[in-house]
C-alpha positions as CSV (number, residue, x, y, z in Angstrom):
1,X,121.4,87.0,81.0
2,X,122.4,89.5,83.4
3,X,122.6,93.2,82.4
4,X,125.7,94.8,82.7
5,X,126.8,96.7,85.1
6,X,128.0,100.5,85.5
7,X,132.1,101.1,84.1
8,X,133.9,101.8,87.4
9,X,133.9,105.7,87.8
10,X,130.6,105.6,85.6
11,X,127.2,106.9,87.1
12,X,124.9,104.3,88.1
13,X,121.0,104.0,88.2
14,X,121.4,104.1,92.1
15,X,123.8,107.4,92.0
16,X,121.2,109.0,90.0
17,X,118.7,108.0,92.5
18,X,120.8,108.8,95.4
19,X,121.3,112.2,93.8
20,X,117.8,113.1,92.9
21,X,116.7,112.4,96.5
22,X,119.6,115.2,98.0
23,X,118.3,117.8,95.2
24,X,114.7,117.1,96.7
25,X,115.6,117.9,100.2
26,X,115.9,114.5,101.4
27,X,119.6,114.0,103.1
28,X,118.1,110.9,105.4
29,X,118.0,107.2,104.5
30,X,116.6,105.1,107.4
31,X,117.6,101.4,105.7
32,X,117.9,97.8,106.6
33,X,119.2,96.9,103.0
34,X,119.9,93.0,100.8
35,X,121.7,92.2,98.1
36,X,119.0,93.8,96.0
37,X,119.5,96.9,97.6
38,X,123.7,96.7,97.1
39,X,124.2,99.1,94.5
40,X,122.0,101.9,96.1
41,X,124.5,101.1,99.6
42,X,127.4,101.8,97.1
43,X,125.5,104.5,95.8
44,X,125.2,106.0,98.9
45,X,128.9,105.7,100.1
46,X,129.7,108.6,97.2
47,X,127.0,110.9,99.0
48,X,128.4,112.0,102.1
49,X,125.3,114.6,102.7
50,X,123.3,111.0,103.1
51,X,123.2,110.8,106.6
52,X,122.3,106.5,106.8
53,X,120.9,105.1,109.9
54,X,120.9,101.4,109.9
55,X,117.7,100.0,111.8
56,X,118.0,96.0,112.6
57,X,114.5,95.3,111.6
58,X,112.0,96.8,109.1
59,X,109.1,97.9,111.2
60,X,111.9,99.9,113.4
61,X,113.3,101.7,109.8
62,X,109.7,103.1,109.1
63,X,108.9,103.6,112.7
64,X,111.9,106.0,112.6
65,X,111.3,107.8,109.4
66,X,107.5,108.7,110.8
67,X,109.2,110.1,113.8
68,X,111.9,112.3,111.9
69,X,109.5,113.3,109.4
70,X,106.8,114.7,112.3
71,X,109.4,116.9,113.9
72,X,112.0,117.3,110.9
73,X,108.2,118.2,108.7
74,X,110.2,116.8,106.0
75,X,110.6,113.2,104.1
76,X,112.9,111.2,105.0
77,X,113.4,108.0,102.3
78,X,113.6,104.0,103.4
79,X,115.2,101.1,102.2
80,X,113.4,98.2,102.4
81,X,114.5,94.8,100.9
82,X,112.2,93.1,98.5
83,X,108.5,92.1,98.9
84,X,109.1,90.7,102.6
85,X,111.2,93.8,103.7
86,X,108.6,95.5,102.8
87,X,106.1,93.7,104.6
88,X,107.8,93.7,107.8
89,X,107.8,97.3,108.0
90,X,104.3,97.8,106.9
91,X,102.7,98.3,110.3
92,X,104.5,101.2,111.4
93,X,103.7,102.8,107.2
94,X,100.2,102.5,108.4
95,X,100.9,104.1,111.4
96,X,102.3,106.9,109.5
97,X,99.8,106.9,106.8
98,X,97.5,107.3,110.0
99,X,99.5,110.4,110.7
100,X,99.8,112.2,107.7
101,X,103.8,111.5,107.7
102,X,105.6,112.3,104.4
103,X,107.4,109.1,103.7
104,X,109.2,107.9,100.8
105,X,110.0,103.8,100.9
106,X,112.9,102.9,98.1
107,X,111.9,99.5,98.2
108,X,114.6,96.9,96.5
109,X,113.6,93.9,93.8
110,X,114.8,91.1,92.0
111,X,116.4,92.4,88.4
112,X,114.1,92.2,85.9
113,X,115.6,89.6,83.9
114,X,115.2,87.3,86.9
115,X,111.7,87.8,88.2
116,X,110.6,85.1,85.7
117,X,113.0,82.8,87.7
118,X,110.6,83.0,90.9
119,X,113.7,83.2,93.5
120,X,112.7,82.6,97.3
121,X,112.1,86.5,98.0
122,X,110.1,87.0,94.4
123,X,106.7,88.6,95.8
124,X,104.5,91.4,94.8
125,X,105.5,94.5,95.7
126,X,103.4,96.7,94.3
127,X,100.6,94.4,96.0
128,X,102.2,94.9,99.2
129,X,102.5,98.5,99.0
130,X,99.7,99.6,97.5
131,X,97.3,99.2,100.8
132,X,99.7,101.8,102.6
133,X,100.9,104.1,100.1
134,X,99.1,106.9,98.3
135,X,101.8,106.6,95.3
136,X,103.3,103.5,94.0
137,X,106.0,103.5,90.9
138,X,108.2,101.2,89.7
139,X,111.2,102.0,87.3
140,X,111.5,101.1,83.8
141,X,115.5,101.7,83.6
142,X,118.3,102.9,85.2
143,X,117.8,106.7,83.5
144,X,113.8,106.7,84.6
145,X,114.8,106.6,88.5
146,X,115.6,110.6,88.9
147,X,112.5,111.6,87.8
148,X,110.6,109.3,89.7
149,X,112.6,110.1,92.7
150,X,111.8,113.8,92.5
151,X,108.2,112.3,91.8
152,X,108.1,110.4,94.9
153,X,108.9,113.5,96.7
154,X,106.4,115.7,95.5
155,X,104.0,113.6,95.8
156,X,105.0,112.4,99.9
157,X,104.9,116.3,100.6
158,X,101.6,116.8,99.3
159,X,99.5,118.3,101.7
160,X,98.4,116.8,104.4
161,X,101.5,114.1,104.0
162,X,101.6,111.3,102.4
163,X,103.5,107.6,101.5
164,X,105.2,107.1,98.4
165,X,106.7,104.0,97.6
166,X,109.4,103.3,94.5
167,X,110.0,100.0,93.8
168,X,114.0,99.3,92.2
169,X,114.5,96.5,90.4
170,X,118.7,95.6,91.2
171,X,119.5,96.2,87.5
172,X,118.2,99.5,87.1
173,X,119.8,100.2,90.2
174,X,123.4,99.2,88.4
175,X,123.2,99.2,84.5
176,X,124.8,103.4,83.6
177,X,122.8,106.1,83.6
178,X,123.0,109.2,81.4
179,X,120.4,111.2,82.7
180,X,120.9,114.6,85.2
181,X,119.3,114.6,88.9
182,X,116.1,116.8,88.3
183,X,116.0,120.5,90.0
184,X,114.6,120.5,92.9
185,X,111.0,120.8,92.4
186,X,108.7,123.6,94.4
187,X,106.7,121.6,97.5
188,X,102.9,121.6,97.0
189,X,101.2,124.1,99.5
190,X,98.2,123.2,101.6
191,X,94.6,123.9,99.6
192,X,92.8,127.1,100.8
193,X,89.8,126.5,102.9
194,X,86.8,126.8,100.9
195,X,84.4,129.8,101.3
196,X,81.1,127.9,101.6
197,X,82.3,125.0,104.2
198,X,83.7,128.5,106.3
199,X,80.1,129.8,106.0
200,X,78.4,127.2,107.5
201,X,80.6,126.5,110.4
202,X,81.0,129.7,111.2
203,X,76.5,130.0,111.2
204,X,77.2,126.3,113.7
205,X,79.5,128.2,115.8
206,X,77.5,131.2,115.6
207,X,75.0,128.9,117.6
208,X,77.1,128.6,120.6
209,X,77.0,126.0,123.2
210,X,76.2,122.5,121.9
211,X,78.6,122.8,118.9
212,X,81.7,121.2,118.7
213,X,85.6,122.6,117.3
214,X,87.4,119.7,116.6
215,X,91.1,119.8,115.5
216,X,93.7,117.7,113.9
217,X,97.0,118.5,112.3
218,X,98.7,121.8,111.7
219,X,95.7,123.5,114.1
220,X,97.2,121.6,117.2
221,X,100.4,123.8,117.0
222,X,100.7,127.1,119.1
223,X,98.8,129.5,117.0
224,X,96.0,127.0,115.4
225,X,95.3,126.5,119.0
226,X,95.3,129.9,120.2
227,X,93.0,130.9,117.5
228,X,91.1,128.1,118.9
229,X,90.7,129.1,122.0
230,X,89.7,132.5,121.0
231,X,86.5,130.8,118.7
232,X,85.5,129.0,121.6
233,X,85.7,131.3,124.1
234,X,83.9,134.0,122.2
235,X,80.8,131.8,121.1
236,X,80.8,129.0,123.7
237,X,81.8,125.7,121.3
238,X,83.5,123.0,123.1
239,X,87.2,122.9,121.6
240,X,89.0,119.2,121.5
241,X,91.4,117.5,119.6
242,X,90.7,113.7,117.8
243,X,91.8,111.2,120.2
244,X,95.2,110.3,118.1
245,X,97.6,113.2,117.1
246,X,100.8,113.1,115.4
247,X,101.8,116.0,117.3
248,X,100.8,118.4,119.5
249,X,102.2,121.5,121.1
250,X,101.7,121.7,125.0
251,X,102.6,122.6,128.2
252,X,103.1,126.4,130.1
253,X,101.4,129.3,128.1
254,X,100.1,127.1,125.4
255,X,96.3,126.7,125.2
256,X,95.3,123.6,127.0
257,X,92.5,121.2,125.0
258,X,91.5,117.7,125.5
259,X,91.0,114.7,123.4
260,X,87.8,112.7,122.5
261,X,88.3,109.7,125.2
262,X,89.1,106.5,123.9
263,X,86.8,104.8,125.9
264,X,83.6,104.6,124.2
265,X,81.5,105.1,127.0
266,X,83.0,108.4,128.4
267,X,83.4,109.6,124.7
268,X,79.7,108.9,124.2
269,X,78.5,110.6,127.4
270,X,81.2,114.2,126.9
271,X,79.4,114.3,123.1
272,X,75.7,113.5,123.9
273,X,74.2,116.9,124.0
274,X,76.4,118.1,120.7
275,X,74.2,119.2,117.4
276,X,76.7,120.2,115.1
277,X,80.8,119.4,115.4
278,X,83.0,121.9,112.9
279,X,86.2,119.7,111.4
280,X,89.4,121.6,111.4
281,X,91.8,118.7,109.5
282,X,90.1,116.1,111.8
283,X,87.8,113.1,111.1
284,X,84.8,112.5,112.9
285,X,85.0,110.6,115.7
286,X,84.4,106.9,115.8
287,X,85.2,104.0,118.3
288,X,88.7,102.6,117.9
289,X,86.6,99.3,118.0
290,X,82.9,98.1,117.1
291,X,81.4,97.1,120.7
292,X,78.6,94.4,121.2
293,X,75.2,97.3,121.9
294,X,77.5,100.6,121.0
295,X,77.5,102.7,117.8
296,X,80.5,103.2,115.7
297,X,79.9,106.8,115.8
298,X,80.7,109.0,118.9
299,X,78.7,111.9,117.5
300,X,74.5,111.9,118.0
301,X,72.6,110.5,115.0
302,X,71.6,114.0,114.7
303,X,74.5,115.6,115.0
304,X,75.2,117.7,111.8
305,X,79.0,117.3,111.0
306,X,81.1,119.9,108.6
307,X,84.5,120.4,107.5
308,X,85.2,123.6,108.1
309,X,88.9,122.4,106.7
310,X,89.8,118.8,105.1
311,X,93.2,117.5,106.3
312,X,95.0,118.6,102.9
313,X,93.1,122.0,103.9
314,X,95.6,125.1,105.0
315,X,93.6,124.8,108.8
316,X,95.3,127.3,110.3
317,X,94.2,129.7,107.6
318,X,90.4,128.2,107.7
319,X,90.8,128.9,111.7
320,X,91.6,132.6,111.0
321,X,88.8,133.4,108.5
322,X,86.5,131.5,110.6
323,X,87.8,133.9,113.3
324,X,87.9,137.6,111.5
325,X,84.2,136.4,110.6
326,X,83.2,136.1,113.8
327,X,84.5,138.9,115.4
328,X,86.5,136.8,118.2
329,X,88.4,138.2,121.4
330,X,91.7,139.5,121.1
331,X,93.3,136.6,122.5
332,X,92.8,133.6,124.7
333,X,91.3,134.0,128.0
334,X,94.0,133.1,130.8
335,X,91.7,130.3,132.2
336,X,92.6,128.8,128.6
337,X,96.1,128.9,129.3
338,X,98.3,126.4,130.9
339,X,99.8,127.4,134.1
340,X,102.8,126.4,136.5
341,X,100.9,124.1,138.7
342,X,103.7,123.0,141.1
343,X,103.1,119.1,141.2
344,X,105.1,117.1,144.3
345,X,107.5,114.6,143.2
346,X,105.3,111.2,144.0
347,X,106.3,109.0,146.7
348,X,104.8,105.7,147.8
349,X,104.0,102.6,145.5
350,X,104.6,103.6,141.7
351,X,102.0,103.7,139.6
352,X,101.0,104.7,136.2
353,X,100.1,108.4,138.3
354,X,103.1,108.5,140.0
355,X,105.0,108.1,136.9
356,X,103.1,110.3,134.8
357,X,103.6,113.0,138.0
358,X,107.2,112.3,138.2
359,X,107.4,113.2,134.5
360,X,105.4,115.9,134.1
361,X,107.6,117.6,137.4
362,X,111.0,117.0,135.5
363,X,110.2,117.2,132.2
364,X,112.7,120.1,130.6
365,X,111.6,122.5,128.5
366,X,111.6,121.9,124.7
367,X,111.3,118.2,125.0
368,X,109.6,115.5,122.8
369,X,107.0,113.4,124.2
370,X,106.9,110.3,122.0
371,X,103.6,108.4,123.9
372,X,102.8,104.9,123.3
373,X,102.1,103.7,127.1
374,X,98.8,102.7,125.7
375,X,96.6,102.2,128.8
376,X,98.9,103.1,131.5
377,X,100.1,106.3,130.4
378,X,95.9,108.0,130.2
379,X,97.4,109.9,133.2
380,X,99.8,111.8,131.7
381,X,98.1,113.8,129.1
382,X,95.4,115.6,131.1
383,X,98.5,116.0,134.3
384,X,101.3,117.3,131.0
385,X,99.2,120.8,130.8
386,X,100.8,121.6,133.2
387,X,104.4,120.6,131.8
388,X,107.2,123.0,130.5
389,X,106.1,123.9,126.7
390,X,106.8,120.5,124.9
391,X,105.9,118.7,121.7
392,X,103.7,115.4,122.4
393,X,103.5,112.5,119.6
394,X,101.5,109.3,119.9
395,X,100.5,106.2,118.2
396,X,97.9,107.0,115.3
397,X,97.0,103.7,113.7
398,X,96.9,101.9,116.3
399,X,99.3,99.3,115.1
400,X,101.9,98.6,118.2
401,X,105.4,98.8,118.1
402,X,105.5,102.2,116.8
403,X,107.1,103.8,119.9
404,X,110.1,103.0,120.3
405,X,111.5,104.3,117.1
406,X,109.1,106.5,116.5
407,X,111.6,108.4,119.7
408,X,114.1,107.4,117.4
409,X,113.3,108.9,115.0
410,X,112.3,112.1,116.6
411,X,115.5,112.1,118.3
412,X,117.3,112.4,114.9
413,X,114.7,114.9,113.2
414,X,115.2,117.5,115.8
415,X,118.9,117.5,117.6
416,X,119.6,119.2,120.3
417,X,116.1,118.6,122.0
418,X,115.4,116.2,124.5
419,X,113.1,113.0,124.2
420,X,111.0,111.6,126.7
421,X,109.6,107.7,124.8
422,X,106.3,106.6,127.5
423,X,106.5,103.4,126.6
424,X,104.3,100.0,127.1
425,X,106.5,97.0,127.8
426,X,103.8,94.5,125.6
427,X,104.4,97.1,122.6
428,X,108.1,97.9,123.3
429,X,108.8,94.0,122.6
430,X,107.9,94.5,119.0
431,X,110.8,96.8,117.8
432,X,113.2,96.1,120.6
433,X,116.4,96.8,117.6
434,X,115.3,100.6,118.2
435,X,117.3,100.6,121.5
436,X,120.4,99.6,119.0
437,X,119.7,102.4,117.1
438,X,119.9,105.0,120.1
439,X,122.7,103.6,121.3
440,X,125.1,103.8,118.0
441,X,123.4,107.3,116.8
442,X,124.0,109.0,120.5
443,X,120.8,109.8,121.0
444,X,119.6,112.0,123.8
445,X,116.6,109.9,124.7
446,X,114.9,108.5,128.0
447,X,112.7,105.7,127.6
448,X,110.3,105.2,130.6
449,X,108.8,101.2,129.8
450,X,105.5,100.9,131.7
451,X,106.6,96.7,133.1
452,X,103.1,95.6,134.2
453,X,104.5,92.4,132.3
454,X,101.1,92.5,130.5
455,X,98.6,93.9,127.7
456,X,96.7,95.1,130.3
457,X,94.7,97.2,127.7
458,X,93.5,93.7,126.8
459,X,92.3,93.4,129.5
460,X,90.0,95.9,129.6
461,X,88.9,95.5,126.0
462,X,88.2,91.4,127.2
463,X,85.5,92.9,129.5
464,X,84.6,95.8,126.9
465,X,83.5,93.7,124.5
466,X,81.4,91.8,126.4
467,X,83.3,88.3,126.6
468,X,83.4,88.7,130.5
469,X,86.4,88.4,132.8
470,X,89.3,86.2,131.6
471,X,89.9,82.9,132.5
472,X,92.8,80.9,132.5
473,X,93.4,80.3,129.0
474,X,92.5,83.8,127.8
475,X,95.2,85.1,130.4
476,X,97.5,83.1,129.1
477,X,97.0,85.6,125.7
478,X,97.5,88.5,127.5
479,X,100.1,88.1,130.4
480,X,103.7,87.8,130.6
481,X,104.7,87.4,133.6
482,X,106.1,83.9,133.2
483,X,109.0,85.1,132.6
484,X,109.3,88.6,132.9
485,X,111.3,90.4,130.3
486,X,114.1,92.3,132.6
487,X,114.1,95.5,130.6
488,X,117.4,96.6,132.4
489,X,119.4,93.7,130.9
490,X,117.6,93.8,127.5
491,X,118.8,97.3,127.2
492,X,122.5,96.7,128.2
493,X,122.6,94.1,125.4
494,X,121.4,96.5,123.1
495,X,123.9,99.0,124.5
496,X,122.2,101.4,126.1
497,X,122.5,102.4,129.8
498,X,118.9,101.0,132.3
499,X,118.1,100.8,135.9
500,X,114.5,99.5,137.5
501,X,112.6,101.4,139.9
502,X,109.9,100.2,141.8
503,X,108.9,102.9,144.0
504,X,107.9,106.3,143.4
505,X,111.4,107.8,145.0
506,X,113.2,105.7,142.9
507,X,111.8,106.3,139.9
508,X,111.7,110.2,140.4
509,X,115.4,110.3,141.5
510,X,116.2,108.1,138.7
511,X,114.5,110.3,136.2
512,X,115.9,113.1,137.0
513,X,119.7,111.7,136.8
514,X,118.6,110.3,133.4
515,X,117.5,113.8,132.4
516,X,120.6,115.7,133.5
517,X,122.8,113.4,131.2
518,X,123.6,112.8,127.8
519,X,122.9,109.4,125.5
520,X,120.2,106.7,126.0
521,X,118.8,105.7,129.2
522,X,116.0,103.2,129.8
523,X,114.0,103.0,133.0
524,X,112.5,100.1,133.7
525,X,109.1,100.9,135.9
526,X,107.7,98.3,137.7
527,X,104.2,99.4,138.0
């Protein structure tokens, strides 16, 4: 027997949800909702301060709260429907997860009374979610849901980020509830560093050359780097980020770092000679891949590896006691520093360098970079140093598809900025819907799509992994060609404005009248 219901003009399970998440801080629902979900929808029509964006397909709603969460540095919540909403949107939670994003997923279920029934969607949620998510609860009634809301909060803003997920069965989400929305709650605060990892990285640094400052997190914004810098510069450590970064602040004036090469090879060969690597919220490096004859790790055998600041660490804070204790230099050096470096617009073929130039010349100041070009786009980050001062995201778990509304999402989380989405056509076909998105929201967003009409990275990684040079048959798994997607045309049925460019004059003039205007704008680069 069903339960019953909420009285009209009686507080629901879902109101008291919907109001738990607003006195938490949370005033974004990215959703893609089912009739499970229909009484948190109605629930959210009474909350006006809800802003809802509607994403056509899962993996595009949790692509999009990553993004708004990375520049918004707040949780946005989902709504996922049932065990297989869920699971379509679980690539771009492990992207996030990858990223330290503070996500909460409010994912809809059968009511309890029917679960017994085993309807087509009945699945295991909390077997889905689990893998992803560093908190999973599931209500007990309509009255438990504000405390677990304010729960799922706390627990997604705990240092360094992380994914809660709170599973609503549809009758808790309807029968009356009695209870108040929970006081906002105080958000947890990064741990200190601890005194004896800061001891013996500062002895490692202490040692100069052959030691290695590697960042992550909060310590690749403006004054973590410039902090840095002055570590490095004062004792001679090699300062670099972890190859994948959910955000970075670059361009003019900011201190300019490089990132542990993907490629094993050059990663092995810049790290050889280092005997100890100090860990400021970053993980050691290792291959994105096991190769046939490689190690996993990038770092000597002999290498001796601390953690000057875990990734729940305050590593800003570790990165000024590590430099009072030192006795660093008042401030960067200016060969540390970015500089105007006047690039020429490209001209000629257009390339993955052109493009990359063509950006970095126009690019306005105060933009987002949202970067998943995979393979094509390796120019632009070394070339963007030289860029106006802008914020640069990228993919972190290396599960495609995250680009697209990962811009999205950004877009939304910081208004009134501009967002540049370098874009791999093999990945963008994954969460195409995001172009939808951009296009009912207004967004101010140009998306550059790298059309080689193939995973190229593939095939590299083919070759890499010692399997030799594609045939036929292997091609067939990487290419498409045969037909090409027409990027222009796929965007004009999503609504949003395009135009191709197959030449490095085209492409540059068609940035730049992309960059001067308002709304969505694709350009498709034939490359």
């Amino acid at each position: 027997m069903s339960a019953p219901a909420a009285a009209p003009g009686q507080r629901s399970g879902a109101d008291l949800l919907c109001e738990s998440l607003l006195a938490q801080g949370v005033d974004h629902c990215f959703a893609n909702p089912g009739t499970s979900e229909m009484h948190f929808v109605a629930a959210l029509d009474r909350q006006p301060r809800m802003r809802c964006v509607l994403g056509l397909a899962e993996g595009v709603v949790t692509g999009m709260a990553d993004g708004y969460a990375r520049m918004a540095e707040r949780p946005a919540c989902t709504l996922l429907h049932t065990g297989p909403g869920l699971a379509n949107g679980l690539a771009n939670v492990h992207n996030a997860r990858r990223a330290f994003t503070p996500m909460v997923n409010v994912v809809g279920d059968h009511a309890t009374h029917h679960a017994a029934s085993d309807a087509p969607l009945a699945a295991d949620v909390e077997g889905l979610a689990r893998p992803m998510s560093h908190w999973v609860a599931r209500s007990s009634g309509a009255d438990t849901l504000g405390e677990l809301a304010a729960e799922a909060v706390q627990r997604a803003r705990t240092p360094p980020g992380c994914i809660a997920t709170l599973i609503l069965p549809a009758d808790h989400a309807w029968g009356a509830a009695q209870a108040a929305a929970p006081a906002a709650r105080a958000v947890p605060s990064p741990l200190p560093p601890q005194p004896a990892a800061l001891a013996r990285a500062a002895a490692a640094l202490q040692r100069g050359p052959g030691t290695l400052l590697l960042l992550a997190g909060a310590a690749l914004r403006a004054e973590g780097l410039e902090l840095a810098a002055r570590i490095a510069a004062a004792t001679g450590a090699r300062l670099l980020a972890q190859q994948a970064n959910a955000r970075v602040e670059r361009g003019l004036g900011r201190v300019m770092i490089d990132r542990v090469p993907y490629v094993v090879d050059k990663a092995l060969a810049l790290l050889k000679d280092t005997r100890a690597a100090v860990l400021v919220g970053a993980k050691a490096p290792v291959g994105f891949f096991a190769y046939p004859g490689r190690p996993s790790s990038m770092l000597p055998a002999d290498c001796e590896v601390i953690a000057a600041a875990q990734p729940e660490d305050d590593g800003v804070q570790a990165l000024r006691e590590l430099a009072a204790a030192l006795g660093t230099v008042p401030a960067p050096p200016r060969e540390w520093l970015a500089e105007r470096r006047e690039l020429p617009l490209p001209g000629g073929a257009l390339t993955a360098a052109a493009v990359a130039q063509a950006v970095v010349a126009r690019l306005p100041e105060g933009a987002i970079v949202c970067d998943e070009s995979v393979s094509s786009g390796r120019e632009f980050f070394p070339m963007s140093w030289h860029a106006a001062p802008h914020d640069y995201l990228q993919l972190t778990g290396g599960a495609i598809g995250l680009g697209l509304p990962l811009a999205t999402g950004a877009a939304i989380g910081a208004p009134g900025r501009k967002v540049v989405s370098l874009q791999a056509d093999g990945s963008a076909m994954y969460t195409l819907p995001a172009l939808w998105t951009q296009a009912r929201e207004r967004l101010d967003l140009v998306t550059v799509i790298f059309a080689n009409r193939r995973y190229a990275i593939l095939h590299g990684e083919y070759v890499a992994t010692g399997a030799g040079q594609p045939g036929a048959n292997a091609r067939r798994m990487f290419d498409f060609d045969d037909p090409a997607p027409d990027w222009v045309a796929l965007a004009r049925g999503m609504g949003v404005e395009g135009a191709r460019a197959d030449s490095a004059e085209r492409f540059a003039d068609v940035l730049g009248a992309a960059l001067a205007r308002r709304g969505p704008f694709v350009i498709e680069a034939v490359i």
